[in-house]
VEXDREN-2710 file (C-alpha; in Angstrom, 1 decimal):
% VEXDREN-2710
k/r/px/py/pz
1/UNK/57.9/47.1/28.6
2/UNK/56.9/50.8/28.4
3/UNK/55.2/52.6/25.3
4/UNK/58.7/54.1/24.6
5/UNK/59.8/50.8/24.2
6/UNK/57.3/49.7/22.0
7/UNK/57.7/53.0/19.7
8/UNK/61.1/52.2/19.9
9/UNK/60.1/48.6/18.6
10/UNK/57.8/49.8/16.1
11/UNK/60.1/52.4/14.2
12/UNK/62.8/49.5/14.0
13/UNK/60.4/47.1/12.9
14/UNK/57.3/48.5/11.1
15/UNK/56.9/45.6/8.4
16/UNK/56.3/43.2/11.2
17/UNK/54.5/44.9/13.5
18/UNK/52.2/46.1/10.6
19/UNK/51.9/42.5/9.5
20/UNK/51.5/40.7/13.0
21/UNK/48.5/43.7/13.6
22/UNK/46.5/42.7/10.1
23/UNK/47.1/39.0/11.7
24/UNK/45.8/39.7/14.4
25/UNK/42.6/41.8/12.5
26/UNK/42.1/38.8/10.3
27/UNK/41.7/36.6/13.0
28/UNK/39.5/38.3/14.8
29/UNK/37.1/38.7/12.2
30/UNK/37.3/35.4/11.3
31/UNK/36.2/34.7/14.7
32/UNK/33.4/36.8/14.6
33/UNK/32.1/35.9/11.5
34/UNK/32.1/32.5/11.7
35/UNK/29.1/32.1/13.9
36/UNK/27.1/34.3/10.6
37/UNK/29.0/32.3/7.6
38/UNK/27.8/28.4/9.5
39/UNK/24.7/29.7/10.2
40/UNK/24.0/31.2/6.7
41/UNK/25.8/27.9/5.2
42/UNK/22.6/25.7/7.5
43/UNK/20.4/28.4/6.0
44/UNK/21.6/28.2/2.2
45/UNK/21.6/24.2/2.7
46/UNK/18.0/24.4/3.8
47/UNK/16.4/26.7/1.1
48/UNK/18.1/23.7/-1.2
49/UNK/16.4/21.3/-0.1
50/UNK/13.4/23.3/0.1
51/UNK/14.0/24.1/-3.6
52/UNK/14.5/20.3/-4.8
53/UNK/11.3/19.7/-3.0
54/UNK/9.1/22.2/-4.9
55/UNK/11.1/20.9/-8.2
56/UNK/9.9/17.5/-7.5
57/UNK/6.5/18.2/-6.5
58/UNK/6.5/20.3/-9.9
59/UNK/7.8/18.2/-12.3
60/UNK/5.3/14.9/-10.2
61/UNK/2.8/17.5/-10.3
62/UNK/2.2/17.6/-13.7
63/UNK/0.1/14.4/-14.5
64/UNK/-1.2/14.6/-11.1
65/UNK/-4.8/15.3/-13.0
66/UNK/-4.3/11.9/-14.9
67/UNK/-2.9/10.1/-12.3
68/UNK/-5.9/11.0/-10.0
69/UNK/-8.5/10.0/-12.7
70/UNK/-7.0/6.9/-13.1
71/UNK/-6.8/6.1/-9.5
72/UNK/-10.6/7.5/-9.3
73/UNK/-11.1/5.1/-12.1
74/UNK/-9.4/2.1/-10.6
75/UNK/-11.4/3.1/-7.0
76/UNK/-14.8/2.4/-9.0
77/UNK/-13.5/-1.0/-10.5
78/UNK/-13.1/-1.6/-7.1
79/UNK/-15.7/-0.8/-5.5
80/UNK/-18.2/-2.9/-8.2
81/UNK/-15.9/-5.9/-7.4
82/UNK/-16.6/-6.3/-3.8
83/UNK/-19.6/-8.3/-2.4
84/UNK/-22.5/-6.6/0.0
85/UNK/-22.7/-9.0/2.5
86/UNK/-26.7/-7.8/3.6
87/UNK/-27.6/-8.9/-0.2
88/UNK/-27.5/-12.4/0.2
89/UNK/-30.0/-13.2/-3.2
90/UNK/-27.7/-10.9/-5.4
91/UNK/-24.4/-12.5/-4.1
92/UNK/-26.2/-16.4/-4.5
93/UNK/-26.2/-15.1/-7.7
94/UNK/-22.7/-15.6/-8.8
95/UNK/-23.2/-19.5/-7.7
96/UNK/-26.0/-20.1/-9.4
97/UNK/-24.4/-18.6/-12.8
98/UNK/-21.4/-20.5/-12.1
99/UNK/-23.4/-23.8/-11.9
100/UNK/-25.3/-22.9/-15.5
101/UNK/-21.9/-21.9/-17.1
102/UNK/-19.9/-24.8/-16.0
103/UNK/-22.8/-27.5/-16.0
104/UNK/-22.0/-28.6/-12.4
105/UNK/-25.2/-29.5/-9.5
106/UNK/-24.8/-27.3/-6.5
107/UNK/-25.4/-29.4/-3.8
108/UNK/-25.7/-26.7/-1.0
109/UNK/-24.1/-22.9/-0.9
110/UNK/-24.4/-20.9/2.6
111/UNK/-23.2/-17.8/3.4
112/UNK/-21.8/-17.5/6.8
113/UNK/-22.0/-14.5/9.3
114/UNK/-19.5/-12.4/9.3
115/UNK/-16.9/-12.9/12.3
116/UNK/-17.6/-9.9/14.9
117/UNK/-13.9/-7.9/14.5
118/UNK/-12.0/-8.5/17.6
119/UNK/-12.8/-5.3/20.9
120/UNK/-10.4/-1.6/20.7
121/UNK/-9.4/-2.2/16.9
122/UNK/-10.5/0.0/14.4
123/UNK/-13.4/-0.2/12.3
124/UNK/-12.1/-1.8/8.3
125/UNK/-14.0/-0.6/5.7
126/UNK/-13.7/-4.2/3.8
127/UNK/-14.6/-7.4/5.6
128/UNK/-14.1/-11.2/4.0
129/UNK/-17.5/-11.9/3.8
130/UNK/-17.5/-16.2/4.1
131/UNK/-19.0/-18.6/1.9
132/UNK/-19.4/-22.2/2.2
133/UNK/-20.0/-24.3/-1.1
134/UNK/-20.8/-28.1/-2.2
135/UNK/-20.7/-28.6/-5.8
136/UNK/-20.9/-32.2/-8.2
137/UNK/-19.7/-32.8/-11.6
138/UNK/-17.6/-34.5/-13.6
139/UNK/-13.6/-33.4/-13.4
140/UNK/-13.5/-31.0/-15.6
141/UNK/-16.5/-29.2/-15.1
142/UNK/-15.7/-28.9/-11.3
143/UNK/-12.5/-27.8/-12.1
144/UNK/-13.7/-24.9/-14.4
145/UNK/-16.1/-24.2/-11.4
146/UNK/-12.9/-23.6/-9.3
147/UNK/-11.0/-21.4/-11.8
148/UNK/-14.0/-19.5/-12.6
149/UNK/-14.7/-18.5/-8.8
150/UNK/-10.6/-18.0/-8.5
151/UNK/-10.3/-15.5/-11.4
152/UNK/-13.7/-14.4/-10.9
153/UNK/-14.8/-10.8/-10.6
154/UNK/-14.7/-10.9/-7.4
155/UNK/-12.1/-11.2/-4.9
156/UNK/-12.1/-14.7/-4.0
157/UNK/-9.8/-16.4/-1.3
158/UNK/-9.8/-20.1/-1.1
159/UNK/-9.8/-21.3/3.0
160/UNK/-10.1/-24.8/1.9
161/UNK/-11.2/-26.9/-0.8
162/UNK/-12.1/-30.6/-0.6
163/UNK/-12.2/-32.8/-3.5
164/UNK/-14.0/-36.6/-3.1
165/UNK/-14.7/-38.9/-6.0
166/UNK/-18.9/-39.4/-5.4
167/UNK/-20.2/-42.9/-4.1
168/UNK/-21.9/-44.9/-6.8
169/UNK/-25.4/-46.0/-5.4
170/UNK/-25.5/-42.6/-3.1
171/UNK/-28.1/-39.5/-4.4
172/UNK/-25.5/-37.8/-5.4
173/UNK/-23.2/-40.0/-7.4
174/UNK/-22.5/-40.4/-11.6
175/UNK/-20.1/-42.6/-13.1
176/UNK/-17.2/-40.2/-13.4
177/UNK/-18.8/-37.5/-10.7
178/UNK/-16.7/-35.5/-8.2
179/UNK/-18.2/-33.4/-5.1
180/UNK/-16.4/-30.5/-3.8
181/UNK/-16.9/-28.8/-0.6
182/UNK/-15.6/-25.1/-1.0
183/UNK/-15.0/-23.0/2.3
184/UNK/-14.2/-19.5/0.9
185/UNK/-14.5/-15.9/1.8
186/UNK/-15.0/-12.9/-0.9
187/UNK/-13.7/-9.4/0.0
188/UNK/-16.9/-7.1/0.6
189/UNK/-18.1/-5.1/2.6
190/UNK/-20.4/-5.7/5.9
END
């Protein structure tokens, strides 16, 4: 084909020639633009996301004061509920008001070292600091003893508790008495 073909071509044909060359027009700049309208579609999708963020942090944001007082608050409670293990005659304390409140004879309380934590893990900021505990009394008064250390101030966790009906004749018995060995462990620090 020669160009006098293809004028010939075009004057007998100008409505399709003139339609197959915007065709052709639209589809290359479709091709060329694509690349711009996917990467602009990513960025648009992004600056979305963005924006729901920053909504969300705003609208979380606003008792953020509040919410940090209370955890500030809650942080204190905390801290005043947890046992020093290096003050031994302070923590003996909560035994010895335990034994005037629920009437019961402690026979021996001892509080244990605390186990060394185990090499290359990190340093805890609480430790279980471990308490071992005899106690006599009737039933009820024992049990009261038990509850009472359980929903204590403190943050008790039983390890084992031993109940035994006490011997008559022995130095430690009473007609309806009960001895319990207590093996428990309050969270604190070291």
């Amino acid at each position: 084909m020669t160009g006098a073909d293809l004028i010939a071509f075009f004057k007998k044909q100008p409505i399709a020639v003139l339609g197959g060359l915007i065709v052709l027009l639209c589809v290359l700049d479709l091709y060329f633009r694509a690349d711009p309208r996917a990467d602009t579609q990513t960025q648009f999708e992004a600056k979305e996301k963005e924006l729901q963020t920053v909504d969300s942090n705003i609208r979380n944001g606003a008792a953020l004061a509040e919410q940090t007082a209370a955890m500030q608050e809650a942080g204190r409670q905390l801290e005043a509920r947890l046992i020093r293990a290096s003050q031994l005659a302070v923590n003996l304390q909560v035994f010895y008001r335990l034994e005037a409140e629920t009437g019961v004879k402690l026979l021996d309380v001892q509080q244990s070292a605390i186990p060394a934590p185990p090499r290359n893990t990190p340093v805890k900021l609480y430790s279980p600091v471990p308490y071992t505990v005899s106690v006599q009394g009737a039933f009820d008064q024992v049990f009261d003893f038990v509850r009472r250390l359980e929903t204590g101030p403190q943050f008790a966790r039983f390890k084992q508790v031993t109940f035994a009906k006490a011997t008559a004749g022995g130095e430690n018995a009473s007609a309806d008495g009960m001895i319990v060995n207590l093996t428990l462990e309050f969270l604190g620090t070291p």
